[in-house]
N, C-alpha and C positions, 0 to 999 in steps of 0.2 A: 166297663168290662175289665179283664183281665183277671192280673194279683197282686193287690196293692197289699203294701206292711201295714198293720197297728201298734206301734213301738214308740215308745214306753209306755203308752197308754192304751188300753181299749176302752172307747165310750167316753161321754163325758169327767170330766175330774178337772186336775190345778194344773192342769196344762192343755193343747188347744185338744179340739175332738178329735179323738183315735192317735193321738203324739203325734209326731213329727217325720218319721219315716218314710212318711210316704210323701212327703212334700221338699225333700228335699234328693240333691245330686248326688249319688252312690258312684265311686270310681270303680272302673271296671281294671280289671287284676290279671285276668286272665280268658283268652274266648277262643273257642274252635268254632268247628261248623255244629259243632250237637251240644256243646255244653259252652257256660258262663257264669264266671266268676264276679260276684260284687263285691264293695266296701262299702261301711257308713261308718265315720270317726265324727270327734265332738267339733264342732266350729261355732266361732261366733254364735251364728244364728242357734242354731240348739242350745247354746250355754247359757241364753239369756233367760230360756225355758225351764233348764236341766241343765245342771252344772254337774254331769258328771263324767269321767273317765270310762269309756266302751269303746269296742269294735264291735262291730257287728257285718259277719260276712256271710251275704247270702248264696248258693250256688243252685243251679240247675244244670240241670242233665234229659235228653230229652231220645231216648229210647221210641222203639217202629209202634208199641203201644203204651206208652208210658210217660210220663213227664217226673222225674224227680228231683226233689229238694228239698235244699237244708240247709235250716236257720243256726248261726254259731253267734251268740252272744258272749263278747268275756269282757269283764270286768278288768281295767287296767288299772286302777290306784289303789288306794288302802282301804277304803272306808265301803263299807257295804251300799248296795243301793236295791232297790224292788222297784219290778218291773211288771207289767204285763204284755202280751203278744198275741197277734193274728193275723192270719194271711185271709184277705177278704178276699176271698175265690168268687168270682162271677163266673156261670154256668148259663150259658145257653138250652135254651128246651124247647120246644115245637109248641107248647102250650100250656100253662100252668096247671088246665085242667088233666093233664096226658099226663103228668107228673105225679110220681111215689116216690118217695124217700124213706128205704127203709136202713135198719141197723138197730142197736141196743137201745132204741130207746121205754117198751114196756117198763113203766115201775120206775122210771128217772126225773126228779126233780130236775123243773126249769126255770127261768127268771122269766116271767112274762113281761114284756118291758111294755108293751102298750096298756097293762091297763095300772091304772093311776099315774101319780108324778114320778113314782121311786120304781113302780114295777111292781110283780105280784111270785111270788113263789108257790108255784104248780106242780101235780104230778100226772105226768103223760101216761095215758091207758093203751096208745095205740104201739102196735109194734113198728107200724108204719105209716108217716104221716102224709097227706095232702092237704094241700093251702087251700083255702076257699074263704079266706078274710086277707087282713095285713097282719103281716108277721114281723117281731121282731124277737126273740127266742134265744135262751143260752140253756143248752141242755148242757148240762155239769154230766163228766163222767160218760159222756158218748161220744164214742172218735171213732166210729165205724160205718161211718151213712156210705149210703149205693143208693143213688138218683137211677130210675128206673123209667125211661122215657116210650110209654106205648106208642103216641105218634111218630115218632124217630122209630124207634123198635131199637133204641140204644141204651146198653147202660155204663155206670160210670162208678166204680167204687173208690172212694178217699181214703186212702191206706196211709192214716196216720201213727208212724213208726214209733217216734220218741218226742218225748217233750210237750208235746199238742194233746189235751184231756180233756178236751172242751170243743163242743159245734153249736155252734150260730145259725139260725135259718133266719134270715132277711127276704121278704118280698113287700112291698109297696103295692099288695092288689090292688084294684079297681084305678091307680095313677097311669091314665093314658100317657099323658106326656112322658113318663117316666119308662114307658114301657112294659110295665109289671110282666106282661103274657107272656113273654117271649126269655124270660131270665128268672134266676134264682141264684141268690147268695148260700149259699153253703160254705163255712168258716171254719176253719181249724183254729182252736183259739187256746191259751192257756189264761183262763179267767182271773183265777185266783194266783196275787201278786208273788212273785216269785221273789225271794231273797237269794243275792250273790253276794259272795263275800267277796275282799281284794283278791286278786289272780283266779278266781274261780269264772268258771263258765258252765253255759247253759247251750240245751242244743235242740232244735225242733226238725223235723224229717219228717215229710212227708211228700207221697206219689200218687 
């Protein structure tokens, strides 16, 4: 559960799966009772992966209905680097079957990752999707889903501000162990590798 980082990688590539973000200790900056401040700078251990010069500061803020944040990536040395980014959103749901997910997707090319080795590029018919296989999905160009939960009678929109132009739908159906029924990934992602020059930075927001 939770919201784990995908930083500097999302998916498999030359570094470990989804980078290293999320496996390592962020120092905390600043904290109240509603809002928190993190860090992630370069160490050892990341440099042995990626050698490069970053900060990367995430914050929340957590409002009576709202949860918000926001990714600040900057580049600290000279020399350019690319990156990718995702905040792997776990979502609780009452049942996979009870679940819709709607938003922009009619008419958007996606990367179907489960079928073949490399994946399949698709275009989605539905304005609104429900799971009834395994999912593993990059719709390009949709940052507007609203998980729409019948059995709860709750819904939930991802109000992807800046930065984030990319959603992920993850589910493992039919993995008991795993849980499949009872969750769903829905992902703010930025897919496609982002280039920062020195002193430049990037910034992703989203509630």
């Amino acid at each position: 559960g939770g919201l784990s980082h995908c930083w500097p990688q999302f998916g498999p590539g030359e570094i470990q799966q989804h980078g290293f973000a999320r496996n390592v200790m962020w120092e905390v900056q600043e904290q109240t009772d509603t809002s928190l401040t993190l860090t992630m700078a370069p160490s050892d251990y990341t440099k042995e992966m990626w050698d490069k010069e970053f900060l990367c500061t995430f914050t929340v803020d957590i409002e009576a209905d709202q949860l918000n944040t926001k990714m600040l990536v900057e580049n600290k040395g000279e020399e350019a680097f690319d990156f990718q980014a995702a905040l792997h959103s776990y979502f609780t749901v009452s049942s996979i079957a009870s679940l819709e997910i709607a938003g922009s997707f009619a008419g958007k090319e996606f990367l179907n990752k489960m079928v073949g080795d490399a994946g399949e590029m698709q275009t989605e018919e539905r304005e609104s999707i429900t799971i009834s296989e395994e999912y593993d999905r990059v719709y390009t160009g949709v940052n507007d889903p609203v998980l729409k939960d019948s059995g709860s009678g709750k819904s939930l929109a991802v109000l992807n501000q800046a930065g984030w132009e990319d959603t992920v739908l993850w589910n493992p159906y039919g993995d008991e162990g795993m849980g499949y029924n009872n969750f769903v990934c829905v992902e703010s992602v930025k897919f496609d590798p982002v280039s920062l020059d020195g002193g430049a930075s990037w910034e992703g927001v989203m509630s």
